[in-house]
PDB file with one MODEL, atoms N, CA, C and O in Angstrom:
MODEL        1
ATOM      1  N   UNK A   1      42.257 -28.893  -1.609  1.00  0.00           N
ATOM      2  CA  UNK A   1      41.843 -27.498  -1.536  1.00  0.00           C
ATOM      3  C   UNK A   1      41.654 -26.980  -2.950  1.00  0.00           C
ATOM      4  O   UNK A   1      42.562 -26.992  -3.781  1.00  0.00           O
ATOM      5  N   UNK A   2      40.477 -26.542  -3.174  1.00  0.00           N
ATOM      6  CA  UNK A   2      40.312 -25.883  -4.442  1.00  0.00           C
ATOM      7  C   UNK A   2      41.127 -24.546  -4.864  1.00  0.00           C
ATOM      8  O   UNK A   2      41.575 -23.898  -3.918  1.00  0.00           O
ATOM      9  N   UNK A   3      41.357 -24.090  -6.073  1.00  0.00           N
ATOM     10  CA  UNK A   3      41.997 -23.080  -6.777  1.00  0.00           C
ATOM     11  C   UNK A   3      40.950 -21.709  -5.897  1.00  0.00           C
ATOM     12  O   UNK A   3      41.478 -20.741  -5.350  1.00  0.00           O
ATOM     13  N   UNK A   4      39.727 -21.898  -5.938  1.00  0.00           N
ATOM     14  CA  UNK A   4      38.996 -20.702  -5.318  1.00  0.00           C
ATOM     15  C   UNK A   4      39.230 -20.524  -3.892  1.00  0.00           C
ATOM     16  O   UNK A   4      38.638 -19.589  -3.353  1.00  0.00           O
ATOM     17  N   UNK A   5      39.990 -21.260  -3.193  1.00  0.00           N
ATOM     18  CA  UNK A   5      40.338 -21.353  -1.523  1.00  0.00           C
ATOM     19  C   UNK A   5      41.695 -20.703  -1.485  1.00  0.00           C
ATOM     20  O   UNK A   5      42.215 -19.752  -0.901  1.00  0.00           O
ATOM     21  N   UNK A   6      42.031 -21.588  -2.326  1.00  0.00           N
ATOM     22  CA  UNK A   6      43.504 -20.973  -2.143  1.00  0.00           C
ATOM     23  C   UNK A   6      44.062 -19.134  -2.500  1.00  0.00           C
ATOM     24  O   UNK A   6      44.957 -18.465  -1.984  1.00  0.00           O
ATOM     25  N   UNK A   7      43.074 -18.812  -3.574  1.00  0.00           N
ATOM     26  CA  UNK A   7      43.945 -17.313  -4.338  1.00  0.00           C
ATOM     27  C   UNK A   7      42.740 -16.648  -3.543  1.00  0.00           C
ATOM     28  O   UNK A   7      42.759 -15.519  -4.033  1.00  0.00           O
ATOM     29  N   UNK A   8      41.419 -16.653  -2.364  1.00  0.00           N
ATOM     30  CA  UNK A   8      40.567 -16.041  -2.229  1.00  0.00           C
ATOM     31  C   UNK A   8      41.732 -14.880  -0.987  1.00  0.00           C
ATOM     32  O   UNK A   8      42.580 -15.183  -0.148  1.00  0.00           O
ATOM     33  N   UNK A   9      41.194 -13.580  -1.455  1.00  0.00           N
ATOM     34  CA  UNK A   9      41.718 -12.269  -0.628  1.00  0.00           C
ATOM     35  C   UNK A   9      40.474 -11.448  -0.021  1.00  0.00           C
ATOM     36  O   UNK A   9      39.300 -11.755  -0.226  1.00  0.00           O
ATOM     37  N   UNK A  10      40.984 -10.156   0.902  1.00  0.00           N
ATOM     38  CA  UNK A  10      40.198  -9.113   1.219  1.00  0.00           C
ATOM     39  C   UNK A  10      40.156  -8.377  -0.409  1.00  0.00           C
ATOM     40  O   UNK A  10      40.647  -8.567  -1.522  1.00  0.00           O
ATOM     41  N   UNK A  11      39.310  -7.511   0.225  1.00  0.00           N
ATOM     42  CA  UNK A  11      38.836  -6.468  -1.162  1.00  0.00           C
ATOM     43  C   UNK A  11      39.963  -5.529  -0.987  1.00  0.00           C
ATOM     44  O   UNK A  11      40.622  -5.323   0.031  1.00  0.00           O
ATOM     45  N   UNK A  12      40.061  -5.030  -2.083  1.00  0.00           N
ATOM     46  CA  UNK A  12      41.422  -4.457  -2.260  1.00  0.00           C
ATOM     47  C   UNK A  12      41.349  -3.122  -1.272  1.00  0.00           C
ATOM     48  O   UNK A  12      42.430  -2.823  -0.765  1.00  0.00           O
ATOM     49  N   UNK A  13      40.112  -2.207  -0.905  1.00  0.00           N
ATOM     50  CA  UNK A  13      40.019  -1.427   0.253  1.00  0.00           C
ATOM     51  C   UNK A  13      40.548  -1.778   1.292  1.00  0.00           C
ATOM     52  O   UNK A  13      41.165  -0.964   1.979  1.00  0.00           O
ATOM     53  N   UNK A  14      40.423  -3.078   1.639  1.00  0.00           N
ATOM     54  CA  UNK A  14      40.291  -3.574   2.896  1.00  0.00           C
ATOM     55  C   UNK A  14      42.152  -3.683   2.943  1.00  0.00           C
ATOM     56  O   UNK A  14      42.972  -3.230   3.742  1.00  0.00           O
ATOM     57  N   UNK A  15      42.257  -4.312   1.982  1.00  0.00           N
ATOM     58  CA  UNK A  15      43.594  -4.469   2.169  1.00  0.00           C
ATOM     59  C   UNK A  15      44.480  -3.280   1.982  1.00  0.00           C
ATOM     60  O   UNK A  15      45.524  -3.282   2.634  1.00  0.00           O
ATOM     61  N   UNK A  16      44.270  -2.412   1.311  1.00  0.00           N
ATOM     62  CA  UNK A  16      44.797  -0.697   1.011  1.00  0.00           C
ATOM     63  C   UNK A  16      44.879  -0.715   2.661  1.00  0.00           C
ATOM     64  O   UNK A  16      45.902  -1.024   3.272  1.00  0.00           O
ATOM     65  N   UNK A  17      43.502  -0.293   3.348  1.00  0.00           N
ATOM     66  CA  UNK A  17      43.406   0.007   4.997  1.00  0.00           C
ATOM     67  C   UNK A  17      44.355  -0.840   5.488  1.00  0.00           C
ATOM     68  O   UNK A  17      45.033  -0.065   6.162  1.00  0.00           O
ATOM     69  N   UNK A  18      45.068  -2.384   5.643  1.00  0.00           N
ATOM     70  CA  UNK A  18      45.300  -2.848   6.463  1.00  0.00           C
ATOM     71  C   UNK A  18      46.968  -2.466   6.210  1.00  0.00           C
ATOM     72  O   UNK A  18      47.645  -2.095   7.169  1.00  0.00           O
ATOM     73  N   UNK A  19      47.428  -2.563   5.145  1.00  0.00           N
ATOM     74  CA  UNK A  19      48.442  -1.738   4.459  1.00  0.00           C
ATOM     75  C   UNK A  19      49.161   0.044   5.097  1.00  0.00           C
ATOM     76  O   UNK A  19      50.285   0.534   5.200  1.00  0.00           O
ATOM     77  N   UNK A  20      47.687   0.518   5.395  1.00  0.00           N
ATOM     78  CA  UNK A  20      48.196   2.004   5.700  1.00  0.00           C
ATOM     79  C   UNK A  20      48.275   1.423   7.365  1.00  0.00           C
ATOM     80  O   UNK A  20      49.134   2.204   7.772  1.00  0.00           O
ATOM     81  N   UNK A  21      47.943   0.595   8.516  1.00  0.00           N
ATOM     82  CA  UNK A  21      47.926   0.209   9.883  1.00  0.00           C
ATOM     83  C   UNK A  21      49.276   0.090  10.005  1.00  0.00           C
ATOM     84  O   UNK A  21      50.055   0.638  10.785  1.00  0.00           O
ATOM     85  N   UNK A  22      49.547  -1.119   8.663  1.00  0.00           N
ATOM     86  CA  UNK A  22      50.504  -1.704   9.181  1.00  0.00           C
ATOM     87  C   UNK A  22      51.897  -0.395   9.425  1.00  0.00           C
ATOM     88  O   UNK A  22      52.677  -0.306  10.373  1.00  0.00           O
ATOM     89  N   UNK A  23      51.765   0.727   7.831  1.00  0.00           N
ATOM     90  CA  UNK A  23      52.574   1.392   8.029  1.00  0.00           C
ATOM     91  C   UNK A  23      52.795   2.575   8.883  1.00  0.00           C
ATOM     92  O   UNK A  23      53.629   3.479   8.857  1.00  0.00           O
ATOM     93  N   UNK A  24      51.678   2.263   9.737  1.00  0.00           N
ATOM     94  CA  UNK A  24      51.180   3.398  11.011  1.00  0.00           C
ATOM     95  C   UNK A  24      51.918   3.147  12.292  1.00  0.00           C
ATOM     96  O   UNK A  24      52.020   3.877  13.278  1.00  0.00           O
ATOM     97  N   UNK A  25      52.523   1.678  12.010  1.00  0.00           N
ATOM     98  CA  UNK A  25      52.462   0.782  13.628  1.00  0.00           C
ATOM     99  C   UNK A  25      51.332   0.286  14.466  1.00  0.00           C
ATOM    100  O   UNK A  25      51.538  -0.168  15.592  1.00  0.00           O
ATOM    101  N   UNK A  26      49.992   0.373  13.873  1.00  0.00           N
ATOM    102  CA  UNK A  26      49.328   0.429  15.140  1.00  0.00           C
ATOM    103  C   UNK A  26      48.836  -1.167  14.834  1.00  0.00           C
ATOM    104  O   UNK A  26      48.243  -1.601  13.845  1.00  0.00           O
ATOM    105  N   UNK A  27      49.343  -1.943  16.159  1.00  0.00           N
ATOM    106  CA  UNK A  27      49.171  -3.515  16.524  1.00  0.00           C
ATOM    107  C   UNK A  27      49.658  -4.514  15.525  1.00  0.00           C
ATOM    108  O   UNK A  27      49.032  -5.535  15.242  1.00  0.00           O
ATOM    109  N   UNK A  28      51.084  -4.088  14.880  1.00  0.00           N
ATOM    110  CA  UNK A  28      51.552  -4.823  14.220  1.00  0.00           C
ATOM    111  C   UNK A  28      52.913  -5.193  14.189  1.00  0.00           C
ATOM    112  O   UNK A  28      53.569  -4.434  13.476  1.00  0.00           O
ATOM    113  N   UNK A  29      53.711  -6.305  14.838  1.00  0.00           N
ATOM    114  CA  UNK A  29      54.914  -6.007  14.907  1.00  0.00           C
ATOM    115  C   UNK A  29      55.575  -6.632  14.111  1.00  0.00           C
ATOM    116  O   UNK A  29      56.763  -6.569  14.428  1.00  0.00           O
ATOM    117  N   UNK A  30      55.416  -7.178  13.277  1.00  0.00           N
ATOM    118  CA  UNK A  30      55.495  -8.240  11.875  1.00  0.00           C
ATOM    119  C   UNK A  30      56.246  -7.033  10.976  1.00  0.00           C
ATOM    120  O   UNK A  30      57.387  -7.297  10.598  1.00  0.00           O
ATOM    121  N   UNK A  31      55.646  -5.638  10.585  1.00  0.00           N
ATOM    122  CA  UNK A  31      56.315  -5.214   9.582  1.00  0.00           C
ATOM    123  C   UNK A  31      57.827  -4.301   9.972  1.00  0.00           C
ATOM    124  O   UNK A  31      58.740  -3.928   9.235  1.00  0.00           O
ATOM    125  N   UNK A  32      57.658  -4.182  11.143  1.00  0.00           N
ATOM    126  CA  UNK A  32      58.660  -3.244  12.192  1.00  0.00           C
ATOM    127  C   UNK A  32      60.163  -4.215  12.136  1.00  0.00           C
ATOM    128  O   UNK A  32      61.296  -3.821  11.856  1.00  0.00           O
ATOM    129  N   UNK A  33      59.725  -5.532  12.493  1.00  0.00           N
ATOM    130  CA  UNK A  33      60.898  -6.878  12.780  1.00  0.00           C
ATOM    131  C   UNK A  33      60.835  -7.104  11.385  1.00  0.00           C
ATOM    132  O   UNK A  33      61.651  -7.977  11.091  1.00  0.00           O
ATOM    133  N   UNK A  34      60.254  -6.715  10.464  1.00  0.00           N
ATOM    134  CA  UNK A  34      60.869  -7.187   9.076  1.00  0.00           C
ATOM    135  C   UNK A  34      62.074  -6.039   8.552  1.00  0.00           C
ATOM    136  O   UNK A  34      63.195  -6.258   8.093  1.00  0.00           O
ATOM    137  N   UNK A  35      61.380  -4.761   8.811  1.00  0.00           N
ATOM    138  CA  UNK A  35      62.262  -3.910   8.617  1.00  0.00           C
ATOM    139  C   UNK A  35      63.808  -3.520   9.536  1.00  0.00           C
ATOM    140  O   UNK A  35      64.954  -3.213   9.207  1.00  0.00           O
ATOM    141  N   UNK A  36      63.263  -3.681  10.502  1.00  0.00           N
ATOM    142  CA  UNK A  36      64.945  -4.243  11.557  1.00  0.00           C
ATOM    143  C   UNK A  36      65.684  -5.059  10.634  1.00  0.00           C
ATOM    144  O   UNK A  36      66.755  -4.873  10.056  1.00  0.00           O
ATOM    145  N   UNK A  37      64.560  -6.355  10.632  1.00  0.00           N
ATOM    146  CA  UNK A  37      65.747  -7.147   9.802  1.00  0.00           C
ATOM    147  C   UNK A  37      66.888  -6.937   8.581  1.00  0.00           C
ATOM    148  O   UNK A  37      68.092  -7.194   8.588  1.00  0.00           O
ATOM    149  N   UNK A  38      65.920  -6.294   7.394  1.00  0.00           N
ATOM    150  CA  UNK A  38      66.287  -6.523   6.279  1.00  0.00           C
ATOM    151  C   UNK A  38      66.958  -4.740   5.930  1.00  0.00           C
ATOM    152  O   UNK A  38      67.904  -4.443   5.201  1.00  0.00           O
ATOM    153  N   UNK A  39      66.063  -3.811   6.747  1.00  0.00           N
ATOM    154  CA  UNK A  39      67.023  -2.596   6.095  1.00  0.00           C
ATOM    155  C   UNK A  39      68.040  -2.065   7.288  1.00  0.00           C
ATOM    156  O   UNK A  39      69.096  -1.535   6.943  1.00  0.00           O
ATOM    157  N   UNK A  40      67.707  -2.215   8.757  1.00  0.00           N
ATOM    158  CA  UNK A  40      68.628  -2.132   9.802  1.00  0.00           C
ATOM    159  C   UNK A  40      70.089  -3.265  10.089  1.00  0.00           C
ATOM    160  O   UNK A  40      71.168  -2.997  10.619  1.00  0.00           O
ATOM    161  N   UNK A  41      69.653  -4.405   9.576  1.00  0.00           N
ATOM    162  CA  UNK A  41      70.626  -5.078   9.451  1.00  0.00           C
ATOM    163  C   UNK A  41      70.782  -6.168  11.005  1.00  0.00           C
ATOM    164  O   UNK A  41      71.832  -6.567  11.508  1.00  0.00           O
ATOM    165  N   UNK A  42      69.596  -6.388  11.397  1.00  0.00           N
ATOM    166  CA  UNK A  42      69.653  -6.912  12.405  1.00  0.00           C
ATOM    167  C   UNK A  42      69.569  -8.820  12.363  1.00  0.00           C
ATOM    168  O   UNK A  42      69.055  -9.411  11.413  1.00  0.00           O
ATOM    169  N   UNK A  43      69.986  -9.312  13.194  1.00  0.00           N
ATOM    170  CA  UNK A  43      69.753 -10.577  13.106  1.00  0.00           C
ATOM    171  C   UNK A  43      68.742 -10.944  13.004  1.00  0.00           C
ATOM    172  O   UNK A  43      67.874 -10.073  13.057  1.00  0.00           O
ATOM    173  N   UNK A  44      68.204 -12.630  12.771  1.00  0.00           N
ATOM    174  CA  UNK A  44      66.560 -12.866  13.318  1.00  0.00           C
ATOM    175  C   UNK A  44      66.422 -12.995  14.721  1.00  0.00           C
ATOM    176  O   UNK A  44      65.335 -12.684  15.208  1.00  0.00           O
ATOM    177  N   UNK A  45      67.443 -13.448  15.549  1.00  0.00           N
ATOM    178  CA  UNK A  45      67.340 -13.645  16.954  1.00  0.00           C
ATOM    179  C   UNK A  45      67.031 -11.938  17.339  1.00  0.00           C
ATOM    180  O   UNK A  45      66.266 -11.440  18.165  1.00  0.00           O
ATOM    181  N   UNK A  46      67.944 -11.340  16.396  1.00  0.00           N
ATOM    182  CA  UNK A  46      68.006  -9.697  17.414  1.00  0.00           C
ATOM    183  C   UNK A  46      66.917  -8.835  16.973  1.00  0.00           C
ATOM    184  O   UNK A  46      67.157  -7.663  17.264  1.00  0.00           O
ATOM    185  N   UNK A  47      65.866  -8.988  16.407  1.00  0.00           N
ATOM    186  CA  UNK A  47      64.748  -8.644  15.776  1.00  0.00           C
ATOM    187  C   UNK A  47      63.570  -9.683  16.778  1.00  0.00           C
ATOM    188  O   UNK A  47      62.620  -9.203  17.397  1.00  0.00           O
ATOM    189  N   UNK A  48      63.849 -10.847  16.744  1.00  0.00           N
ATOM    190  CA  UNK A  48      62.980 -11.764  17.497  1.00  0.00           C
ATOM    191  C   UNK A  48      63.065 -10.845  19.027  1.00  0.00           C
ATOM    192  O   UNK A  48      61.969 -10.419  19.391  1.00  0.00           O
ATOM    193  N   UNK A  49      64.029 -10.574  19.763  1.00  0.00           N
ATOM    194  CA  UNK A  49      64.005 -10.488  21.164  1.00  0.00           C
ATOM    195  C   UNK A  49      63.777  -8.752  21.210  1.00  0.00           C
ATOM    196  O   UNK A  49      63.697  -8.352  22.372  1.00  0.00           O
ATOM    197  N   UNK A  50      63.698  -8.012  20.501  1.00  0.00           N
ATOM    198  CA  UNK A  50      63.579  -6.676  20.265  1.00  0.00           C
ATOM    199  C   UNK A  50      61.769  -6.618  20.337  1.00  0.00           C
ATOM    200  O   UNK A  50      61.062  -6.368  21.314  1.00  0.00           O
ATOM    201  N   UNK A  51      61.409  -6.916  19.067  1.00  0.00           N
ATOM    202  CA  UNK A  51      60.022  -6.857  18.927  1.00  0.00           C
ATOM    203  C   UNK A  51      58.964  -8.248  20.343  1.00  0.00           C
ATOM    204  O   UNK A  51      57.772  -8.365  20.627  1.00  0.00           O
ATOM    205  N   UNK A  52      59.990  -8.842  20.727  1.00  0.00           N
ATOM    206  CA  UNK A  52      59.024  -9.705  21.670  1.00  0.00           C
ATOM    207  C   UNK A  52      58.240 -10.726  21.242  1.00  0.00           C
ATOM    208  O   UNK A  52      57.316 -11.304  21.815  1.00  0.00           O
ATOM    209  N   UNK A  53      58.872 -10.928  19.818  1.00  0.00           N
ATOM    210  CA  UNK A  53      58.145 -12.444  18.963  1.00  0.00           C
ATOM    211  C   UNK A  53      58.656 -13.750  19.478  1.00  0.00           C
ATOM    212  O   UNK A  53      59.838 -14.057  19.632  1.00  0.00           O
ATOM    213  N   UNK A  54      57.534 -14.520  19.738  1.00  0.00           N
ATOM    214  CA  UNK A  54      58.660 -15.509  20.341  1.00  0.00           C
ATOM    215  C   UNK A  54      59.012 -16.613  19.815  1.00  0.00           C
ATOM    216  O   UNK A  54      59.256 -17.654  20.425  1.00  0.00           O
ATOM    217  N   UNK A  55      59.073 -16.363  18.172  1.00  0.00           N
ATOM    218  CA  UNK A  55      59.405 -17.521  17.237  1.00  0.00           C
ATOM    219  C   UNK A  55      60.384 -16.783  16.458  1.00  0.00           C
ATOM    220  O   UNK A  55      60.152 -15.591  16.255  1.00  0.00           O
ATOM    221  N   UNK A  56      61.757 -17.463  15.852  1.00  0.00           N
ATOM    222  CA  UNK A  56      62.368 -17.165  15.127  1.00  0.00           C
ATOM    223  C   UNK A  56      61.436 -17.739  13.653  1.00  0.00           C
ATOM    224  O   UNK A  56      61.132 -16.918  12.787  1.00  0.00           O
ATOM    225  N   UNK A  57      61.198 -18.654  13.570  1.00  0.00           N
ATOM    226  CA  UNK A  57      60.706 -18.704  12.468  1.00  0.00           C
ATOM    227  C   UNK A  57      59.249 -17.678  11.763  1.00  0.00           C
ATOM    228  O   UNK A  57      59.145 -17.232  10.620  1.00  0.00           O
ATOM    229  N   UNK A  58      58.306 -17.554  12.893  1.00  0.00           N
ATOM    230  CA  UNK A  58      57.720 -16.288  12.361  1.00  0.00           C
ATOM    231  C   UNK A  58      58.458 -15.088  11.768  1.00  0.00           C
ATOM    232  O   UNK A  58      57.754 -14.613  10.877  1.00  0.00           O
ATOM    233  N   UNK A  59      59.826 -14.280  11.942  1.00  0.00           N
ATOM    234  CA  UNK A  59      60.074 -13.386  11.917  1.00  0.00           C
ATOM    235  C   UNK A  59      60.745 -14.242  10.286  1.00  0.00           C
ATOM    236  O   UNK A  59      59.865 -14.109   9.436  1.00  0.00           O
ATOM    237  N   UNK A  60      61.919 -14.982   9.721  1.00  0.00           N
ATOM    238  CA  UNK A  60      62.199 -15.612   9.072  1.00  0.00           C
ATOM    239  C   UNK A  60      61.065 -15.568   7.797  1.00  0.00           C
ATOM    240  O   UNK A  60      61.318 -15.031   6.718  1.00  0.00           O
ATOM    241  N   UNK A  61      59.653 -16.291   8.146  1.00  0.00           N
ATOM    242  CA  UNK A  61      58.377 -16.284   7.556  1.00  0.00           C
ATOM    243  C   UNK A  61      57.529 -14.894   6.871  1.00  0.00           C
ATOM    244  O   UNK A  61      56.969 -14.831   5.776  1.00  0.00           O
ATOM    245  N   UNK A  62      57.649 -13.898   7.863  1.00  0.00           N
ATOM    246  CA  UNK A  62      57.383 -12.533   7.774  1.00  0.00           C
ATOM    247  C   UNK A  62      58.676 -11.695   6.468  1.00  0.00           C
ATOM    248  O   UNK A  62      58.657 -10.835   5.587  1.00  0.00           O
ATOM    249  N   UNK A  63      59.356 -12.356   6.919  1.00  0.00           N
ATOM    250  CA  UNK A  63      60.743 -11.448   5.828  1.00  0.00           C
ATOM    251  C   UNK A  63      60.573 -12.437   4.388  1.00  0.00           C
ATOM    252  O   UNK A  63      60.567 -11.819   3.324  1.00  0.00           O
ATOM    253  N   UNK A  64      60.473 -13.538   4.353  1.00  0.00           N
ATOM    254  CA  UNK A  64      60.204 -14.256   2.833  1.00  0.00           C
ATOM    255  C   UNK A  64      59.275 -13.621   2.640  1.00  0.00           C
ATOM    256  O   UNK A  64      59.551 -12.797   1.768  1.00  0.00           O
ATOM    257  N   UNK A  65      57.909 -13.493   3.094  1.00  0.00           N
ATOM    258  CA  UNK A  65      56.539 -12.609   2.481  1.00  0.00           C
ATOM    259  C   UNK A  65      56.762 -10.810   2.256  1.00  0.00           C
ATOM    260  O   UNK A  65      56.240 -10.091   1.403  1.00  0.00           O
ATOM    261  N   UNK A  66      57.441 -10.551   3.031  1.00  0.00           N
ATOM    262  CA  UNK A  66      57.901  -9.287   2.383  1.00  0.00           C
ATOM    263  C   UNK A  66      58.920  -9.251   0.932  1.00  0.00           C
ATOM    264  O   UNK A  66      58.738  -8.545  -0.060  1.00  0.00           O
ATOM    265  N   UNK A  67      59.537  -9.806   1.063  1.00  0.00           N
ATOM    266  CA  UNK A  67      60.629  -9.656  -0.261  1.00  0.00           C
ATOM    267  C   UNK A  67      59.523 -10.220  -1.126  1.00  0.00           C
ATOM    268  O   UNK A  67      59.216  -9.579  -2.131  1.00  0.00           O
ATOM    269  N   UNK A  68      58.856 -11.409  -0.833  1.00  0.00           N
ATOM    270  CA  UNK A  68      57.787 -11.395  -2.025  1.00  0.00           C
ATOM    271  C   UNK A  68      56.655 -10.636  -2.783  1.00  0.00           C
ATOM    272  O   UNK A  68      56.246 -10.523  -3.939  1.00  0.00           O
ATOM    273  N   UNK A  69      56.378 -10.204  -1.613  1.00  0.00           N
ATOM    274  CA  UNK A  69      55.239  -9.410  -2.252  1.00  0.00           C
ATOM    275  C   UNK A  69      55.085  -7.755  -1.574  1.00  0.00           C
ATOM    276  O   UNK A  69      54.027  -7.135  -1.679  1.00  0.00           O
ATOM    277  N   UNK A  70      56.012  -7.319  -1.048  1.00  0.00           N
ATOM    278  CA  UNK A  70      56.101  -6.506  -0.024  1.00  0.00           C
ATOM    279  C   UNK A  70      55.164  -6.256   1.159  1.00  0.00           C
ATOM    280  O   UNK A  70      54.835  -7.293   1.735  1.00  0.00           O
ATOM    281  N   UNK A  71      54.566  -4.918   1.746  1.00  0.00           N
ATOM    282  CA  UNK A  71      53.740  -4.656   3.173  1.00  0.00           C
ATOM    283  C   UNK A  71      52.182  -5.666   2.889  1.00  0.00           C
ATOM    284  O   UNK A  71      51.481  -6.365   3.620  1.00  0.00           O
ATOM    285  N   UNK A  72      52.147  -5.290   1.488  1.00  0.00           N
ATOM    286  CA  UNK A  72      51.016  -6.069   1.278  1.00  0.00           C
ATOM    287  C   UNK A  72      50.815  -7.224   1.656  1.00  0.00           C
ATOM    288  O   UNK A  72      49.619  -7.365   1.911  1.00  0.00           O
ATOM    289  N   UNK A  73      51.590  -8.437   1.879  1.00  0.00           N
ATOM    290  CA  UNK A  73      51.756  -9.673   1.798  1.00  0.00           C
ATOM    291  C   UNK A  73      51.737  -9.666   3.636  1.00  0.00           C
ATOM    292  O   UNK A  73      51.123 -10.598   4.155  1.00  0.00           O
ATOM    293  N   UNK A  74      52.148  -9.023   4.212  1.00  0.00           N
ATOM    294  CA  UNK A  74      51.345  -9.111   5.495  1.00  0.00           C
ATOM    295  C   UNK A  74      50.560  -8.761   6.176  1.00  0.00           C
ATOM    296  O   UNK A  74      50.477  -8.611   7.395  1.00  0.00           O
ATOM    297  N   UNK A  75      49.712  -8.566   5.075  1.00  0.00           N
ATOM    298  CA  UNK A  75      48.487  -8.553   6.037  1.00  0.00           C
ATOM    299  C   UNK A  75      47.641 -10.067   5.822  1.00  0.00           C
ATOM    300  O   UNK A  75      47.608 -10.604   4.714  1.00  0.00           O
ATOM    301  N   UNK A  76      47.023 -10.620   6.939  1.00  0.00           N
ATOM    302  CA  UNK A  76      46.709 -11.500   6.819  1.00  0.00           C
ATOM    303  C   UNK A  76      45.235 -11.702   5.992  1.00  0.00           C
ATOM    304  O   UNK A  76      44.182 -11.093   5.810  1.00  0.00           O
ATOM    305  N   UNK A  77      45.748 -12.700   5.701  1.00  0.00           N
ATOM    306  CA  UNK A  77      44.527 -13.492   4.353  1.00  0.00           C
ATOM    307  C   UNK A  77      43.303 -14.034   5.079  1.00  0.00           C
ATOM    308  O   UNK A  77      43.430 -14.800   6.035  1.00  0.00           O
ATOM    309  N   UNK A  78      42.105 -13.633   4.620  1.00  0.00           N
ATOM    310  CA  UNK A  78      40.907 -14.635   5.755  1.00  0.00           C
ATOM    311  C   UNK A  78      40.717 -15.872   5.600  1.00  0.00           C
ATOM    312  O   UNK A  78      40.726 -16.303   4.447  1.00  0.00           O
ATOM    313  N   UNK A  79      40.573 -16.460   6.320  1.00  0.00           N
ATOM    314  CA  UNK A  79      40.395 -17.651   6.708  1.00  0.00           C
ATOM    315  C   UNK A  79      39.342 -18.633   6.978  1.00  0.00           C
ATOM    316  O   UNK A  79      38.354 -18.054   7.431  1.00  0.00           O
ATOM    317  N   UNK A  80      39.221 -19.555   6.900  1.00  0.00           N
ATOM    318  CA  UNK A  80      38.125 -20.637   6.978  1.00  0.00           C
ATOM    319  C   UNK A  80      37.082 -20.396   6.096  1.00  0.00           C
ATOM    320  O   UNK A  80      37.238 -19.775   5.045  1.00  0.00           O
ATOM    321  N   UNK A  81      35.751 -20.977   6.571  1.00  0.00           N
ATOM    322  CA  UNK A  81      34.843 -21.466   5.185  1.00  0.00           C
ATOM    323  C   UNK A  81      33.895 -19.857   5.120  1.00  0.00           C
ATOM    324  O   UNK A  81      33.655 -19.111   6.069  1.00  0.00           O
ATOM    325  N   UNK A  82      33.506 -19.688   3.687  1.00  0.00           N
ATOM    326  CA  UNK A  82      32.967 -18.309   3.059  1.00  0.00           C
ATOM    327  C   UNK A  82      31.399 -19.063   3.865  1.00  0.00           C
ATOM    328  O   UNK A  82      30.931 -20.191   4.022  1.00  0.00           O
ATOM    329  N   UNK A  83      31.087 -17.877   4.150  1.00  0.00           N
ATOM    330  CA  UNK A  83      29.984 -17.737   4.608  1.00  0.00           C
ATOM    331  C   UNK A  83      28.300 -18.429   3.672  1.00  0.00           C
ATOM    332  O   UNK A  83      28.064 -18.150   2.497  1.00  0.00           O
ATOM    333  N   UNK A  84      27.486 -19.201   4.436  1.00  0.00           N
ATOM    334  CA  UNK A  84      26.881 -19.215   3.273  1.00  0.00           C
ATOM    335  C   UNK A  84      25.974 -18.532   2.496  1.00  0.00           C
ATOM    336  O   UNK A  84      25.433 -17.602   3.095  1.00  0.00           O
ATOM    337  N   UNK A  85      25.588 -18.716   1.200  1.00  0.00           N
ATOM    338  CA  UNK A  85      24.626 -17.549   0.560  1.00  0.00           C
ATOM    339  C   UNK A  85      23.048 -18.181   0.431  1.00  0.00           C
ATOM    340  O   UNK A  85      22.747 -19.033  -0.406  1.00  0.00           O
ATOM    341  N   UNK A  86      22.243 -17.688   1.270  1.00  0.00           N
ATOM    342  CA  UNK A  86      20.376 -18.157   1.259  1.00  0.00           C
ATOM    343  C   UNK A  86      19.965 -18.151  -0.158  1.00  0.00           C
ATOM    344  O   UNK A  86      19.841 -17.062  -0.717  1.00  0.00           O
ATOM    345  N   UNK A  87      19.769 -19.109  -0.719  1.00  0.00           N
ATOM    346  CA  UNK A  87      19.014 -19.113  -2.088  1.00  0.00           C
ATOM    347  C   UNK A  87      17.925 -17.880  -1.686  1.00  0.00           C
ATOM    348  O   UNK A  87      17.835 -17.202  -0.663  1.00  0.00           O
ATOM    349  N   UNK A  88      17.164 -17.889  -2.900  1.00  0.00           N
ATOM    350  CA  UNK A  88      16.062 -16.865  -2.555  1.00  0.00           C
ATOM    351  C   UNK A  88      14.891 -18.116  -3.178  1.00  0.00           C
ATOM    352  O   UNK A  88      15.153 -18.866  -4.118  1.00  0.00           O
ATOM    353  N   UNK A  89      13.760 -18.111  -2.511  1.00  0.00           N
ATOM    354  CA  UNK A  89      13.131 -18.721  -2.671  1.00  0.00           C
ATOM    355  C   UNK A  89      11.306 -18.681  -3.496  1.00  0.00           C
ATOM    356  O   UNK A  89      10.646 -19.717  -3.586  1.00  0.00           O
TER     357      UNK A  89
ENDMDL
END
């Protein structure tokens, strides 16, 4: 995997917007079970069966990316191959 695959992000709008969703609640339960976790004091099981995730390790996964990089860091990164660009001819 190249260096340009790996560090490629949304535009920083995009990600500002996905940032203000997440802190809205709306269709995200990733930042809600992070915050149970880490400022409510809840287990991962008791955060897992609360929010209805049905992986402990997602919720586990979700809380390392927060302490790393905070709300930002979950929103998800796009994925697969960049679209291609038509020479001009």
């Amino acid at each position: 995997m190249s260096e340009a695959t790996r560090t490629r992000t949304h535009a920083p709008e995009v990600r500002q917007r996905a940032v203000e969703v997440l802190q809205e609640g709306v269709g995200h339960r990733a930042l809600a079970a992070v915050k149970d976790r880490l400022e409510n004091g809840l287990t991962v099981r008791e955060a897992m069966i609360k929010h209805k995730i049905p992986s402990e390790s997602s919720v586990k996964a979700w809380c390392r990316q927060y302490r790393d990089g905070g709300e930002a860091a979950l929103v998800d990164k796009p994925r697969g191959r960049k679209p291609r660009v038509k020479r001009a001819e």
